[in-house]
C-alpha positions, 0 to 999 in steps of 0.5 A: 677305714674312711667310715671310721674316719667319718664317724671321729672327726666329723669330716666328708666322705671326700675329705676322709678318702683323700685322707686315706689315699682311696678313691671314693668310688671304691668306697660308694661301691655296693657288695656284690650279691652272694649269688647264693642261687648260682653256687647252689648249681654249681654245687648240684653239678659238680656233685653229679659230674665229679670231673668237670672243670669250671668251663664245662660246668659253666656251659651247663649253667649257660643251659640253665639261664646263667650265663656270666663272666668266666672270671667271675665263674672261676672266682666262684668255682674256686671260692666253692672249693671245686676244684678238680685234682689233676690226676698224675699217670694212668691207671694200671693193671695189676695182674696176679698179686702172687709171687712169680713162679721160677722158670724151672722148666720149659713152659713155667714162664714166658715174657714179652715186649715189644721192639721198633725199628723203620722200613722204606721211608721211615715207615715204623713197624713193630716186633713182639717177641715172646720167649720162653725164659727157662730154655730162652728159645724164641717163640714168636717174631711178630712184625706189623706196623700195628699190634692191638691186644686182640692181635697179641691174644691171637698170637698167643694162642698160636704158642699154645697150640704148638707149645701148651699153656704157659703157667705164667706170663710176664710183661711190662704195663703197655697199652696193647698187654693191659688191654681188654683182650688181653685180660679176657684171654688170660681168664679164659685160659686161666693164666697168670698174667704179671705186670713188672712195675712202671719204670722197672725193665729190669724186673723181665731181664730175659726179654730185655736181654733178648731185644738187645740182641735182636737189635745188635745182630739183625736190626742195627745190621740189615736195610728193611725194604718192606714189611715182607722182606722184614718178616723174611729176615726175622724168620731167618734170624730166629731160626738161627737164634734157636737151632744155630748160634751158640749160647753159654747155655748150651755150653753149660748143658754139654758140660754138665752131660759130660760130667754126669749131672743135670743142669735144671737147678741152674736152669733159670738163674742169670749166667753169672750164677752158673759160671759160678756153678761150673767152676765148682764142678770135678770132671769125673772124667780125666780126659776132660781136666784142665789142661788135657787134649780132650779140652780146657774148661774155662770161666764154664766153657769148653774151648 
């Protein structure tokens, strides 16, 4: 403007700058040179090193001979237009893109996760719990104060010695089941592994419901002085948990034996669903009707 000003009113340079508000130094001031040489290796690296920011570049173009400014580095970075995306979350194993199976028998699914609670002075410990979701039958307590994947691949292939192969394993995205050793163990064994989605624990009801009684009965009710006396207590409470605390499951089995059918089409629907069932059923038997001394059948129990 101040050039245009001096080109139709024949007047100074200092004049038209005063005219126009502008500070004729900013006028005088020569354009920087493009540094067509400094960009073109600033393209070259970032195209060799797909995540580097401008500061990592940066110290590559010092190696070079280049040193500057890191505000002028950054302008050119940005003017460049290589700036990184930022990356939101981790990546996360997929597992089996197949539907997954219904536990209609023992061994068609097992699921697992991971519980947390203290000891001593606050020392952190952890649980992996691993159950069988057709029978809910407790298979494996494991507390340590750490548990890698290699940790839970041997576990698991303790319940298979005992138990056999799973037909499928459900768990949430966690690091130690998303882990190397994991997806090494179930190629070689040749299990389906499925990951419920991120945010989604309602997706392994079974195990979820199973953490919230271990957490109601044992951990929120007893004192862990060690790791060892917390094993001792975890052992007792599973044994208890499988062999003698009553179930509605049960109650629904027994039922169902005393009025002659099986109970293996309800076996892995939620217990709402076999309520439900159990109001439906004729007693075959009179001394087993409602309201008779041999007992009363109630919402799918026997009181």
């Amino acid at each position: 403007m101040a050039l245009g000003v001096m080109r139709d009113y024949q007047v100074s340079q200092r004049r038209a700058c005063v005219l126009i508000g502008v500070d004729p130094k900013t006028v005088r001031r020569e354009r920087p040179p493009d540094h067509g040489a400094i960009r073109e290796a600033m393209r070259e690296i970032a195209g060799q090193r797909r995540r580097f920011g401008y500061r990592r570049i940066g110290v590559m173009l010092e190696r070079k001979g280049m040193s500057m400014n890191h505000k002028k580095l950054y302008r050119l970075y940005r003017e460049e237009g290589l700036s990184v995306r930022r990356r939101r979350g981790r990546k996360r194993a997929r597992g089996s893109r197949t539907p997954v199976p219904g536990a209609l028998r023992p061994g068609n699914r097992w699921s697992m996760d991971f519980v947390a609670d203290t000891f001593g002075a606050s020392r952190k410990f952890r649980i992996l719990a691993i159950n069988d979701d057709c029978c809910r039958e407790n298979l494996c307590l494991a507390a340590d104060t750490s548990v890698s994947g290699a940790r839970v691949a041997r576990e698991l292939d303790a319940l298979v010695r005992l138990h056999g192969k799973p037909a499928c394993i459900v768990s949430d995205n966690g690091t130690e089941f998303a882990s190397r050793a994991i997806l090494r163990w179930a190629g070689q064994n040749k299990v389906e592994w499925h990951y419920i989605d991120p945010g989604k624990p309602q997706q392994n009801g079974f195990i979820e419901s199973f953490n919230g009684s271990l957490r109601d009965e044992l951990l929120n009710e007893e004192l862990f002085d060690s790791l060892a006396d917390a094993r001792r207590k975890l052992a007792i409470w599973r044994y208890d948990y499988n062999h003698v605390r009553p179930t509605l499951r049960w109650e629904i089995e027994r039922l169902h034996k005393r009025v002659g059918r099986s109970c293996r089409t309800i076996a892995s629907r939620p217990t709402r669903l076999c309520r439900r069932a159990c109001r439906n059923i004729q007693p075959q038997d009179s001394r087993y009707d409602r309201g008779t001394a041999g007992g009363q059948v109630r919402a799918g129990r026997v009181v």
